[in-house]
C-alpha positions, 0 to 999 in steps of 0.5 A: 060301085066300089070304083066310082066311091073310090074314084069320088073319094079321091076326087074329093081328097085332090080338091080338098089339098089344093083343088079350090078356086083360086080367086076366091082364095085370093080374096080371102087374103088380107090385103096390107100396104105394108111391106113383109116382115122379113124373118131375122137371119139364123146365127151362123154357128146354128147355119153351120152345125150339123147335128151328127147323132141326126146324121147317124141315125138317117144313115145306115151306121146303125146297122153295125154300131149301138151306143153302148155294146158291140153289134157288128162293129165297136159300141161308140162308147168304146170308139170315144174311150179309145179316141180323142178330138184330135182324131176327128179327121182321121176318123172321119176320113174312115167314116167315108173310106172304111177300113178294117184291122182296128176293131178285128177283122170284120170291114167296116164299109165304106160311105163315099156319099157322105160329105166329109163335113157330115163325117166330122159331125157324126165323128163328133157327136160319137166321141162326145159319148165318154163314160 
């Protein structure tokens, strides 16, 4: 009995997501001689940007580094107090590489996946955390 109410409950689920017919959806829809609105391009600034704080916190950069104390690597706080912006590529080719010496001698491993456009927008978003 519990598997022919699952199987019902999931046959109903299937055709309310998209199961229905579909002629009489297309009947439904207005029917317009005019021709579609097409949607206004983005700026190309806002096409460009990457949100680096986004970026930090779909990685796994968490793991090792909070904003304001030490976890495993520096607080960003501090790596923004101890850079500028003229170390944006350095750094970020260190986001992508790794390395270890600067903060001790725990390693900070290396992210090869990341594009080195998105290592300079988390690089960015980090050194904008000045005190």
């Amino acid at each position: 009995m519990k598997k022919i109410l699952v199987a019902l409950l999931l046959a109903s689920a299937c055709w309310a997501c998209g199961g229905g017919d579909k002629k009489a959806e297309e009947e439904k829809k207005p029917v317009s001689n005019a021709e579609p609105e097409t949607p206004a391009p983005a700026p190309a600034a806002a096409a460009t940007a990457k949100d680096g704080k986004a970026l930090i916190e779909a990685s796994d950069c968490r793991t090792c580094h909070k904003d304001n104390e030490k976890l495993i690597g520096p607080a960003y706080a501090d790596v923004a107090k101890k850079y500028t912006d003229a170390d944006v590529d350095k750094l970020a080719d260190k986001v992508i590489s790794g390395g270890t010496g600067v903060w001790g001698q725990i390693p900070m491993a290396g992210h090869p996946n990341v594009s080195k456009e998105d290592a300079e927008a988390m690089v960015k978003y980090i050194l904008s955390m000045k005190k």
